[in-house]
Jmol script that loads the backbone (N, CA, C; Angstrom):
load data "model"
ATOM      1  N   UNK A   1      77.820 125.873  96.031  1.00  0.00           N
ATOM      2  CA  UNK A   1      78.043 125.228  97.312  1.00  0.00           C
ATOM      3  C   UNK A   1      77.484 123.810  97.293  1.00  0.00           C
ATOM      4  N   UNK A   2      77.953 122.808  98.223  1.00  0.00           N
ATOM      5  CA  UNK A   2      77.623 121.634  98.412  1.00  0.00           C
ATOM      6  C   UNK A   2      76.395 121.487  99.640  1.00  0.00           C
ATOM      7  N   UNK A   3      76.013 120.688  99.836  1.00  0.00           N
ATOM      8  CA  UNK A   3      74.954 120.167 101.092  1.00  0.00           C
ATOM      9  C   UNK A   3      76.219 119.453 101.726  1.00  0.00           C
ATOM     10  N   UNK A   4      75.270 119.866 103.496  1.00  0.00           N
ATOM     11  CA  UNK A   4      75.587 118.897 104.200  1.00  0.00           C
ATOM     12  C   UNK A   4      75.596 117.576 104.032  1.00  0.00           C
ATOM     13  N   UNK A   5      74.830 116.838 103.119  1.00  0.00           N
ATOM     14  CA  UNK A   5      74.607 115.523 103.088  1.00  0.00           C
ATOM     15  C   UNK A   5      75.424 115.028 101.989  1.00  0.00           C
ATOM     16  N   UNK A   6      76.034 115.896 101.218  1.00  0.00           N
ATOM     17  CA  UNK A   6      77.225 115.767 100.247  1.00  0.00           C
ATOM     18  C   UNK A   6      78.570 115.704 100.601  1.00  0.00           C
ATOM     19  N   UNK A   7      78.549 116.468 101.493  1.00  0.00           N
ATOM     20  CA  UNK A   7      80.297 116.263 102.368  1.00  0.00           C
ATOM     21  C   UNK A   7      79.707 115.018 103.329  1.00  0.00           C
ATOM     22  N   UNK A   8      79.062 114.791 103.838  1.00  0.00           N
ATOM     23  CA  UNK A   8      78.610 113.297 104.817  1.00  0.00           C
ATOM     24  C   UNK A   8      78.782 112.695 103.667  1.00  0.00           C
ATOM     25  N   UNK A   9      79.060 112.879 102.509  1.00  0.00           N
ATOM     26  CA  UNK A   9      79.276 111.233 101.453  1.00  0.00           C
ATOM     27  C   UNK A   9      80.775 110.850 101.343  1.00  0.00           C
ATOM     28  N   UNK A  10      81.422 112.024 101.560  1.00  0.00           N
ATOM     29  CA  UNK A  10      83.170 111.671 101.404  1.00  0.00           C
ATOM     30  C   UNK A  10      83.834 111.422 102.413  1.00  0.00           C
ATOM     31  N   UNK A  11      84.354 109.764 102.416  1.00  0.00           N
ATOM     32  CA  UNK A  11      84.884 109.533 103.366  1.00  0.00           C
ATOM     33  C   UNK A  11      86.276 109.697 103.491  1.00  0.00           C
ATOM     34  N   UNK A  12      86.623 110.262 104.689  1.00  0.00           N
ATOM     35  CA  UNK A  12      87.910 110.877 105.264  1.00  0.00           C
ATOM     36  C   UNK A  12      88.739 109.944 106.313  1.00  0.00           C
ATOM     37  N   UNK A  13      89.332 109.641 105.804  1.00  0.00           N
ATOM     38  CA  UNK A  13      90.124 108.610 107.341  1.00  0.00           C
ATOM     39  C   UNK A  13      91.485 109.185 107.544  1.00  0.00           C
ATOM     40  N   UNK A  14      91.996 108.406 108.827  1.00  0.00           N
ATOM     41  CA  UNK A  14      93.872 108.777 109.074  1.00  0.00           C
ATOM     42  C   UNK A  14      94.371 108.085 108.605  1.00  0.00           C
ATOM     43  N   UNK A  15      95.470 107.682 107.832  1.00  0.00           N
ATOM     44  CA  UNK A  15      96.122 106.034 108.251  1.00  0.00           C
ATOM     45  C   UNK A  15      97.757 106.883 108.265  1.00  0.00           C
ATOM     46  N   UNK A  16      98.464 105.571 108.255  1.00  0.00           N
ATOM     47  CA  UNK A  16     100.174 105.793 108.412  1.00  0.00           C
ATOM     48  C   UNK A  16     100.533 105.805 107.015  1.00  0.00           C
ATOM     49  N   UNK A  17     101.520 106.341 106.669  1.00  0.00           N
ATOM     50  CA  UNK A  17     102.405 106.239 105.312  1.00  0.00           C
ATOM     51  C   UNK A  17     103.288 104.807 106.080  1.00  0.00           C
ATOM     52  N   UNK A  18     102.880 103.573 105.012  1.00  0.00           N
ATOM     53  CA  UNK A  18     104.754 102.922 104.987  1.00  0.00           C
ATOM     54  C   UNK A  18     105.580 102.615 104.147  1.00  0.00           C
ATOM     55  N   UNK A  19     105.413 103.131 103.147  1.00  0.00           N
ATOM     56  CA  UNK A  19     106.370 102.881 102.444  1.00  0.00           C
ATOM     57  C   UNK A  19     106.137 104.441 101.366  1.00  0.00           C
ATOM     58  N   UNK A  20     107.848 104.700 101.048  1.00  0.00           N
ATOM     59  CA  UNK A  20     107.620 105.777  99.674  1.00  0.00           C
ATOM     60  C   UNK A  20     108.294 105.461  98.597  1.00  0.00           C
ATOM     61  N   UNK A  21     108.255 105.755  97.748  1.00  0.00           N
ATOM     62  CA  UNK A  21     109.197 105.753  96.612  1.00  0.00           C
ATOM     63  C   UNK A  21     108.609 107.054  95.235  1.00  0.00           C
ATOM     64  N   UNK A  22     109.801 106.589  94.360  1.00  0.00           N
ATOM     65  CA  UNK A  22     109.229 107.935  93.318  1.00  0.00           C
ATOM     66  C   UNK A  22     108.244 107.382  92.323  1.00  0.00           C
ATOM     67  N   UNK A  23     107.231 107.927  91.951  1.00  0.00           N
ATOM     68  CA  UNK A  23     106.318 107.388  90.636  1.00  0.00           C
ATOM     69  C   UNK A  23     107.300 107.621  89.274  1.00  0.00           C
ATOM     70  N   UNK A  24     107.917 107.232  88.669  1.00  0.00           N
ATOM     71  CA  UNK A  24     108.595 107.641  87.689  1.00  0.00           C
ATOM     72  C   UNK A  24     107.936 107.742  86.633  1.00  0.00           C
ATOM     73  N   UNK A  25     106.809 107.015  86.231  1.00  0.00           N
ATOM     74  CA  UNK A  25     106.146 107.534  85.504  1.00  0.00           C
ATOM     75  C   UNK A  25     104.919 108.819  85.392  1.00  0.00           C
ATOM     76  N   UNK A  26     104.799 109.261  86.303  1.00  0.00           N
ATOM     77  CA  UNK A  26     104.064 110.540  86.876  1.00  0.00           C
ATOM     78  C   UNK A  26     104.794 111.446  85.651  1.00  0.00           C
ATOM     79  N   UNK A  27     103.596 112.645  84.729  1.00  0.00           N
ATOM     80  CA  UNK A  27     103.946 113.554  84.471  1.00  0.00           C
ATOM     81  C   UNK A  27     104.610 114.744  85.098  1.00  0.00           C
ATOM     82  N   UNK A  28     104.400 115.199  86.511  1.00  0.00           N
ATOM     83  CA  UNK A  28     104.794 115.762  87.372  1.00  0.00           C
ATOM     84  C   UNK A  28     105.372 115.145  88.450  1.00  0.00           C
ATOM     85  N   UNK A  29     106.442 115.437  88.692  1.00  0.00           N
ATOM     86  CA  UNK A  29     107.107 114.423  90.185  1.00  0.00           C
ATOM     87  C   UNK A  29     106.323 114.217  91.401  1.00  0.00           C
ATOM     88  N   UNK A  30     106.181 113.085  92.078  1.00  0.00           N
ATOM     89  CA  UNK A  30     105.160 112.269  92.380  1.00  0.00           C
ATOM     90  C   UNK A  30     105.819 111.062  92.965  1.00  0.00           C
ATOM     91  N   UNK A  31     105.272 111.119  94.366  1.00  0.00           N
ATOM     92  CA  UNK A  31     105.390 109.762  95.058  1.00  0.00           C
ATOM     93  C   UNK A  31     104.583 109.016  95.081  1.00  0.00           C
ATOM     94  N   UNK A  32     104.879 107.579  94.558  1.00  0.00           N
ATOM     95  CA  UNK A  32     104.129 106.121  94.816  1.00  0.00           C
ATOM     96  C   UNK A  32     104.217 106.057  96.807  1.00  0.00           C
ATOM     97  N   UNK A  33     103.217 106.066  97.546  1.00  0.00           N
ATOM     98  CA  UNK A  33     103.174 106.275  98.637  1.00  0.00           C
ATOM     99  C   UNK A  33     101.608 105.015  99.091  1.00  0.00           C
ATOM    100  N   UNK A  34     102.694 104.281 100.118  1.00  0.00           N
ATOM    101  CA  UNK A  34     101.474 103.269 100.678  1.00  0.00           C
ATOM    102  C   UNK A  34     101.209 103.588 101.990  1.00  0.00           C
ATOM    103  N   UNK A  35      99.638 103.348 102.366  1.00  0.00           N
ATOM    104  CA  UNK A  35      99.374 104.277 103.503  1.00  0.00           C
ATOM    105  C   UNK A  35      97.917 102.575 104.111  1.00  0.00           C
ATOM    106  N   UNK A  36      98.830 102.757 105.291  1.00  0.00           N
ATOM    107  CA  UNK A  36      97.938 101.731 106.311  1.00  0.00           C
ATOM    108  C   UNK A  36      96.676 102.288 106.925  1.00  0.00           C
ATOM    109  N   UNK A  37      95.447 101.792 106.554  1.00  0.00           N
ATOM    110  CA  UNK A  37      93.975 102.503 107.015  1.00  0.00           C
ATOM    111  C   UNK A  37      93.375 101.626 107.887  1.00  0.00           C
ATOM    112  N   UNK A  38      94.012 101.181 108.288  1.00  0.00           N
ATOM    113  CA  UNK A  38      93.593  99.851 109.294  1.00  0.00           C
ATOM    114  C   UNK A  38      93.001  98.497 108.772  1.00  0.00           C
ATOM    115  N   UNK A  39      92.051  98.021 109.292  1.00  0.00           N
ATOM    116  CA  UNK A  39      91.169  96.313 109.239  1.00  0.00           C
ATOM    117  C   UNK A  39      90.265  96.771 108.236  1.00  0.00           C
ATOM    118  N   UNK A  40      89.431  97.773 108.337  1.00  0.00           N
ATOM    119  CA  UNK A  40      88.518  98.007 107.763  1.00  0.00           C
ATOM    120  C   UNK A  40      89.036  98.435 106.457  1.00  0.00           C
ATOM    121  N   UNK A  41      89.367  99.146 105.941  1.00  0.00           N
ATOM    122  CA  UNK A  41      89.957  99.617 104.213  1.00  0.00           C
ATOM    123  C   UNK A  41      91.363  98.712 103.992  1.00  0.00           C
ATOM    124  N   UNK A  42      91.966  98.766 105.129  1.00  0.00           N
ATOM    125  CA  UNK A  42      93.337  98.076 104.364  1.00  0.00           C
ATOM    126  C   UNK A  42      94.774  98.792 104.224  1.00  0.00           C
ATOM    127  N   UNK A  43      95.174  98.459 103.416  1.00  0.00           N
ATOM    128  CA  UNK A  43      96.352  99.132 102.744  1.00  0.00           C
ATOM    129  C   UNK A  43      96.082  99.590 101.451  1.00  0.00           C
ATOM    130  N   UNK A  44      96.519 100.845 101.226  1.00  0.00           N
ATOM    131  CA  UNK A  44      96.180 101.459  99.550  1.00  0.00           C
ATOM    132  C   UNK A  44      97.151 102.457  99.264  1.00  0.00           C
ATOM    133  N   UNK A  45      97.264 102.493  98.054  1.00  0.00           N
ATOM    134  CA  UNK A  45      98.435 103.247  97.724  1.00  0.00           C
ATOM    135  C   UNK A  45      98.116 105.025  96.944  1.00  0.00           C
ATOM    136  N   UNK A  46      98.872 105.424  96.877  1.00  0.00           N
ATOM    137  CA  UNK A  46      98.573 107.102  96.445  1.00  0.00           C
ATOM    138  C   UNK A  46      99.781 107.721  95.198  1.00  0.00           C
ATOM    139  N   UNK A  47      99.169 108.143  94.457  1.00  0.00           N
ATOM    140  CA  UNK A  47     100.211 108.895  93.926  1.00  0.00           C
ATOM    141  C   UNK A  47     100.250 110.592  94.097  1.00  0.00           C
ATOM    142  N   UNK A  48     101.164 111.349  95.063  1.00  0.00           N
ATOM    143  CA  UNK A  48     101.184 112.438  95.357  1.00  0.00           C
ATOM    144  C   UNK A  48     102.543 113.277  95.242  1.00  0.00           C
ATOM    145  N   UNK A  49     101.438 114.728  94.794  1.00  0.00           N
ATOM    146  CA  UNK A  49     103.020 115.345  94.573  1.00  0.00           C
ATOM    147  C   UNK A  49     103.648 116.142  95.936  1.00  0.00           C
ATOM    148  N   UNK A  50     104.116 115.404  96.333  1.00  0.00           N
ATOM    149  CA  UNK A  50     104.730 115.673  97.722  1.00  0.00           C
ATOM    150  C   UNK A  50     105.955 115.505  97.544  1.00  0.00           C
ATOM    151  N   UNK A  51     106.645 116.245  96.784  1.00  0.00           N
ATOM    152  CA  UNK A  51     108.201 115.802  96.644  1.00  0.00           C
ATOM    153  C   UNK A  51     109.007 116.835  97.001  1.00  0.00           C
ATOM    154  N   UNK A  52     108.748 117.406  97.849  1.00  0.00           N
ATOM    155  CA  UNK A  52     108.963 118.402  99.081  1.00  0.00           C
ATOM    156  C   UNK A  52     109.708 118.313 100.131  1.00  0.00           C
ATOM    157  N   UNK A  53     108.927 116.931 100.224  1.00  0.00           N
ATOM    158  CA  UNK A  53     109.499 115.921 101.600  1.00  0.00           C
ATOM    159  C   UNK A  53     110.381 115.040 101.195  1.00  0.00           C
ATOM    160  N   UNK A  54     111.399 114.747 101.591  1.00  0.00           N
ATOM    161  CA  UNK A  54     112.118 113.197 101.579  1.00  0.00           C
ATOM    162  C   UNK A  54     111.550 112.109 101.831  1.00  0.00           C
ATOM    163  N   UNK A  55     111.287 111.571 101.098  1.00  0.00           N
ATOM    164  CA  UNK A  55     110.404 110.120 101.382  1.00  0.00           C
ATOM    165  C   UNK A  55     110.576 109.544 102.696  1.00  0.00           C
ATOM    166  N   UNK A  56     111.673 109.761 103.516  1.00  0.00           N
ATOM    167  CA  UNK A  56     112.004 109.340 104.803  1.00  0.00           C
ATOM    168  C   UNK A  56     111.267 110.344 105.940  1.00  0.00           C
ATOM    169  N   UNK A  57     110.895 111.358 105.620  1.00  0.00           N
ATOM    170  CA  UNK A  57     110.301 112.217 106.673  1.00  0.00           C
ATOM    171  C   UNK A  57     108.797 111.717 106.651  1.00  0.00           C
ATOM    172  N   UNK A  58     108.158 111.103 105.441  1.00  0.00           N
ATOM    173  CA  UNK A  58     106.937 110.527 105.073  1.00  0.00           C
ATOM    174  C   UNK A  58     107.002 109.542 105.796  1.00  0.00           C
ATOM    175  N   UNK A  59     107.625 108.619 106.118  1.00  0.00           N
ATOM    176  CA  UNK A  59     107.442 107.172 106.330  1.00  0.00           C
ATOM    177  C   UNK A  59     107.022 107.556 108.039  1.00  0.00           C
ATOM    178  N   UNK A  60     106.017 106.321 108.490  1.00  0.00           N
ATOM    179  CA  UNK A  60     105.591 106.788 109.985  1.00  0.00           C
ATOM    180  C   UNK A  60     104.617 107.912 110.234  1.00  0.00           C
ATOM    181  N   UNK A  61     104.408 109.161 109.518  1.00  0.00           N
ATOM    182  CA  UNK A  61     103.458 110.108 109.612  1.00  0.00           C
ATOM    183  C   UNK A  61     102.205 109.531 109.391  1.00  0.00           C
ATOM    184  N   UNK A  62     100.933 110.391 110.139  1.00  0.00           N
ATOM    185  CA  UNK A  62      99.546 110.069 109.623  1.00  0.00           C
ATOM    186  C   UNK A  62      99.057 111.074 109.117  1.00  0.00           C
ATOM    187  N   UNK A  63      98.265 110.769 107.772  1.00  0.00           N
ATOM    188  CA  UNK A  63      97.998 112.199 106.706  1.00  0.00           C
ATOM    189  C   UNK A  63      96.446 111.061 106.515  1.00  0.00           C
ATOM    190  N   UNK A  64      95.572 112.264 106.307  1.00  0.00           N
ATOM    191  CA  UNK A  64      94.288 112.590 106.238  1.00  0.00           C
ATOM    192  C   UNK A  64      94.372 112.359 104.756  1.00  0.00           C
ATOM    193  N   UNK A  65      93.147 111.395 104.285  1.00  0.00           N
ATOM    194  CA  UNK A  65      92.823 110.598 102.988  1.00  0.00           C
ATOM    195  C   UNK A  65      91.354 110.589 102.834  1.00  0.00           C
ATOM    196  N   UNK A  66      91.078 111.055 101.206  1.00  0.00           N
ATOM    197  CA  UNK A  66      90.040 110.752 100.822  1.00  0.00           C
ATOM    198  C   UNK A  66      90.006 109.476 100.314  1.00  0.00           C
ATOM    199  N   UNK A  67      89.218 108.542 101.212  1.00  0.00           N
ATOM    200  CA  UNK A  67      89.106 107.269 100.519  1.00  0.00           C
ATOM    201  C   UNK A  67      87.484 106.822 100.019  1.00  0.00           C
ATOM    202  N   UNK A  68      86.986 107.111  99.172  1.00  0.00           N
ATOM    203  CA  UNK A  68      85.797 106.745  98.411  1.00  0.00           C
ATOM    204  C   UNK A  68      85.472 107.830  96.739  1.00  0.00           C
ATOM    205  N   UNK A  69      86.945 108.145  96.790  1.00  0.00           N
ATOM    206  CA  UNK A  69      86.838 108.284  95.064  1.00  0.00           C
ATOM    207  C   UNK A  69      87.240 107.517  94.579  1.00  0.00           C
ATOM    208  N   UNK A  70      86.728 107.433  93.150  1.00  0.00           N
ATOM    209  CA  UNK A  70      87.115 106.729  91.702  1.00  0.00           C
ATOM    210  C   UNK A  70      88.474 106.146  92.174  1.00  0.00           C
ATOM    211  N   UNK A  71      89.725 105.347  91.880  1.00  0.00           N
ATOM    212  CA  UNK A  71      91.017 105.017  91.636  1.00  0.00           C
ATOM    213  C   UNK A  71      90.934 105.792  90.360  1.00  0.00           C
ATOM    214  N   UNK A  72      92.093 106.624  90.164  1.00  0.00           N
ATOM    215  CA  UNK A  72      92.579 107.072  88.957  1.00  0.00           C
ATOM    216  C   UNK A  72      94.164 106.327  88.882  1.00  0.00           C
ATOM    217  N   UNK A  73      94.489 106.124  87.615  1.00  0.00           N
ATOM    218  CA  UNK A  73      96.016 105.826  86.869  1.00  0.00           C
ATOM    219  C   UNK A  73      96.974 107.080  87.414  1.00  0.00           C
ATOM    220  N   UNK A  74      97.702 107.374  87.204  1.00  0.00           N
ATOM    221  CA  UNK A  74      98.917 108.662  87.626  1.00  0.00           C
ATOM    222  C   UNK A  74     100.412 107.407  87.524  1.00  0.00           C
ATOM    223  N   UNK A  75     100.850 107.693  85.667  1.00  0.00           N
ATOM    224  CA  UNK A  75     102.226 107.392  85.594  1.00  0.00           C
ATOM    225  C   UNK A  75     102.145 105.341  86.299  1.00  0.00           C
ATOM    226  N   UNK A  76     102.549 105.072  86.914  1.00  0.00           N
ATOM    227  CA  UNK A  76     102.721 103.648  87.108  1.00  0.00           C
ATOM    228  C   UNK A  76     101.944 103.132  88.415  1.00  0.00           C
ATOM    229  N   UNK A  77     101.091 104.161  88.863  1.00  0.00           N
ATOM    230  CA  UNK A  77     100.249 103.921  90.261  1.00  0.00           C
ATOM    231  C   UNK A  77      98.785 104.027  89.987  1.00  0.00           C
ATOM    232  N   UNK A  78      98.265 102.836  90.780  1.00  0.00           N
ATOM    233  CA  UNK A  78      96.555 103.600  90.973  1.00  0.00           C
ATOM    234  C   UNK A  78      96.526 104.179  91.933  1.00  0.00           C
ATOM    235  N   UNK A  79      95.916 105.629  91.843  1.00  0.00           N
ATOM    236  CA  UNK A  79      96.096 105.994  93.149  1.00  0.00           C
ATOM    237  C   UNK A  79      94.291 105.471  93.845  1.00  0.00           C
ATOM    238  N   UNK A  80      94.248 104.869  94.807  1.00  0.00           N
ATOM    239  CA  UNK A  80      93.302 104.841  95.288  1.00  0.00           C
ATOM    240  C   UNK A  80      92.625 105.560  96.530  1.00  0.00           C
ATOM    241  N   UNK A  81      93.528 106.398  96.562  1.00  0.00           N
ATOM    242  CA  UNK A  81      93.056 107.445  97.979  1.00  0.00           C
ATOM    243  C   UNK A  81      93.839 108.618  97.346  1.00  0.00           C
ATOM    244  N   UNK A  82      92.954 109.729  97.945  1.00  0.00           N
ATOM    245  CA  UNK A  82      93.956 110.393  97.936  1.00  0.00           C
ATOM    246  C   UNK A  82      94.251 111.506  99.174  1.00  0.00           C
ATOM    247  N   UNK A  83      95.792 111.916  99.241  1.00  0.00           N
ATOM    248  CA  UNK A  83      96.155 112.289 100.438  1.00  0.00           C
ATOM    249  C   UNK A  83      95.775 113.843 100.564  1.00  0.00           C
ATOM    250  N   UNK A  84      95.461 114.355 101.629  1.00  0.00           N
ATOM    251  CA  UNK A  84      95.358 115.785 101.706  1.00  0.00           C
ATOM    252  C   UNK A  84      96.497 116.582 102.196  1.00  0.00           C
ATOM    253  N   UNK A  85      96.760 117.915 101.572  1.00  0.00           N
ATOM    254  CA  UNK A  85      97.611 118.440 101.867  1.00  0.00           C
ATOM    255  C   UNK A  85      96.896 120.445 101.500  1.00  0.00           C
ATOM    256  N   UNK A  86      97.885 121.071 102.042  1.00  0.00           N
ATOM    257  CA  UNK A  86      97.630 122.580 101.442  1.00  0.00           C
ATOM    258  C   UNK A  86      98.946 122.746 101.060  1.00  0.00           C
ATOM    259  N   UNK A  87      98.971 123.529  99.720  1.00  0.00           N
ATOM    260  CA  UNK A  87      99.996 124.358  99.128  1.00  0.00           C
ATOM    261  C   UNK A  87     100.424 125.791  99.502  1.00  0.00           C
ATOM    262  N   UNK A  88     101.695 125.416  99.548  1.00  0.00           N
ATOM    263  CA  UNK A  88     101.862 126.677 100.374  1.00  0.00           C
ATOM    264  C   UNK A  88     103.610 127.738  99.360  1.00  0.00           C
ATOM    265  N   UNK A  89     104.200 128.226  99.650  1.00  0.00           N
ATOM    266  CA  UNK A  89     104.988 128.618  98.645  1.00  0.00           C
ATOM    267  C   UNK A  89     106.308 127.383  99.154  1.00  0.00           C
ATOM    268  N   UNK A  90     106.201 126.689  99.417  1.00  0.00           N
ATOM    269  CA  UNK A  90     107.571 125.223  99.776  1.00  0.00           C
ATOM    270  C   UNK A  90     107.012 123.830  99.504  1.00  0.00           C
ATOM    271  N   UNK A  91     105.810 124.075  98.345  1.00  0.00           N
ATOM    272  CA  UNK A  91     105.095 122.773  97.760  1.00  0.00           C
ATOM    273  C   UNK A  91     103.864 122.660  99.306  1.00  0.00           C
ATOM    274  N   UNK A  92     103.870 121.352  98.808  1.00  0.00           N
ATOM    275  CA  UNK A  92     102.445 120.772  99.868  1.00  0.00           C
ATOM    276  C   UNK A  92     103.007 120.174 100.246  1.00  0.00           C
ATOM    277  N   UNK A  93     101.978 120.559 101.874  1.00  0.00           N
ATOM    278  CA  UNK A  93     102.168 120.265 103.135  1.00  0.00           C
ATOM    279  C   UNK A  93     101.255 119.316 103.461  1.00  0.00           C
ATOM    280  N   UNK A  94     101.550 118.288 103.881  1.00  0.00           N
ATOM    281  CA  UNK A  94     100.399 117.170 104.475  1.00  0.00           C
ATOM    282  C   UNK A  94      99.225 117.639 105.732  1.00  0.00           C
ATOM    283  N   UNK A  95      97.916 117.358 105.240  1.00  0.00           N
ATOM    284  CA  UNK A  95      97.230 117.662 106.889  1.00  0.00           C
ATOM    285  C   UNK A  95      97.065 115.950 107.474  1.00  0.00           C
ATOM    286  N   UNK A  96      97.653 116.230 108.800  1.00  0.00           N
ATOM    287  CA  UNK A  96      97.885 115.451 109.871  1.00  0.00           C
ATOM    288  C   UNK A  96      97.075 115.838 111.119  1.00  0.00           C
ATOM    289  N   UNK A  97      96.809 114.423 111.938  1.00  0.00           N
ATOM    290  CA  UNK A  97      96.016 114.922 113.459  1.00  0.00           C
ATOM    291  C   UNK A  97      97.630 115.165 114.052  1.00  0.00           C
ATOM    292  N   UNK A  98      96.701 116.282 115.158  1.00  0.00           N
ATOM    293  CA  UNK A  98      97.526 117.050 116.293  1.00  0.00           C
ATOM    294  C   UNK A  98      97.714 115.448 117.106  1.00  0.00           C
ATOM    295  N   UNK A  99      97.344 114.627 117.579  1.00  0.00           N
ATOM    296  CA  UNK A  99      97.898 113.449 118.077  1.00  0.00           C
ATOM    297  C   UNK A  99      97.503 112.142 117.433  1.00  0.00           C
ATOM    298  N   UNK A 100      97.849 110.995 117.775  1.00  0.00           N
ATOM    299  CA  UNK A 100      97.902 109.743 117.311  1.00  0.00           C
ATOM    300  C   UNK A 100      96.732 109.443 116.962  1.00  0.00           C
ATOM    301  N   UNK A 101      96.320 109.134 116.299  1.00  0.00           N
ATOM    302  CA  UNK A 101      94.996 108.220 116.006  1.00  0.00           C
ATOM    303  C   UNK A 101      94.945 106.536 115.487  1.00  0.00           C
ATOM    304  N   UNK A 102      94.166 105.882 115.673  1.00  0.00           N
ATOM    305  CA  UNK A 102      94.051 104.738 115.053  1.00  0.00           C
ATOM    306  C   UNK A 102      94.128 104.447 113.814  1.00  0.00           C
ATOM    307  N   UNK A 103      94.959 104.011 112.771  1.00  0.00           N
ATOM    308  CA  UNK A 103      94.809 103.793 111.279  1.00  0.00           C
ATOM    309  C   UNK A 103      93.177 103.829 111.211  1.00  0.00           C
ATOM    310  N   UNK A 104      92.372 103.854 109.982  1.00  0.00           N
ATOM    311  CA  UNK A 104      91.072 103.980 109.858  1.00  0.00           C
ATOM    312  C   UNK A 104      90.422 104.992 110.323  1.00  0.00           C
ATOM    313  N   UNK A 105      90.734 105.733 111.273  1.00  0.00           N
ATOM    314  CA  UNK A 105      89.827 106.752 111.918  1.00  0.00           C
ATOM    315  C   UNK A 105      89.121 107.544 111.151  1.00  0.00           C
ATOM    316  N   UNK A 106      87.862 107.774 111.390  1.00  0.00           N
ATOM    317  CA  UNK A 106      87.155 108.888 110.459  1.00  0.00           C
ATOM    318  C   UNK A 106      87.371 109.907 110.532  1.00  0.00           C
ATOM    319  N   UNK A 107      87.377 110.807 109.853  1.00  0.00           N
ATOM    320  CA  UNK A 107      87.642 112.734 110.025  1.00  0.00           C
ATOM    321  C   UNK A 107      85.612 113.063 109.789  1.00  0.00           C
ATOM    322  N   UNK A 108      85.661 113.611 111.018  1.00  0.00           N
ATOM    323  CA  UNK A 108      83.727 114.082 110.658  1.00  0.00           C
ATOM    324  C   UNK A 108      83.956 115.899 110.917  1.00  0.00           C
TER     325      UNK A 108
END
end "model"
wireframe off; spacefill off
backbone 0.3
color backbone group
């Protein structure tokens, strides 16, 4: 198990997806996916296997991001966040707030 003061180290924000496309270089199929976190982080991009969705059902949604790991490589992207989702038997599903939030918002 982790400490409380270990999950208080990973930061969680909302932002918007705007833009998708395919990572073509991804070993596993994989969207190059840019996601707006507001003033404070910015814009950063993800490589996720969310290819479940039509890149058009992505665009406009807000999905819950770990933003304070490493950037890893994945095929032709850094991913610098990465997006949360649960797997379910129809691929992964994005976790999203039940209403709007501000790009940047923290998840506590």
């Amino acid at each position: 198990m982790i400490s409380l003061e270990h999950f208080d180290e990973i930061d969680m924000r909302v932002g918007t997806v705007t833009a998708v496309s395919l990572n073509k270089r991804a070993r596993k199929p994989a969207y190059k996916i840019t996601v707006d976190l507001g003033d404070e982080l910015g814009i950063k991009n993800s490589s996720a296997q969310l290819t479940n969705y039509e890149p058009e059902e992505l665009i406009g949604k807000q999905v819950v991001c770990i933003c304070n790991f490493e950037p890893i490589r994945i095929g032709d992207v850094k991913s610098e966040i990465r997006i949360l989702g649960s797997d379910t038997d129809k691929g992964c599903i994005i976790l999203t707030s039940v209403s709007p939030v501000k790009n940047g918002s923290k998840i506590y």
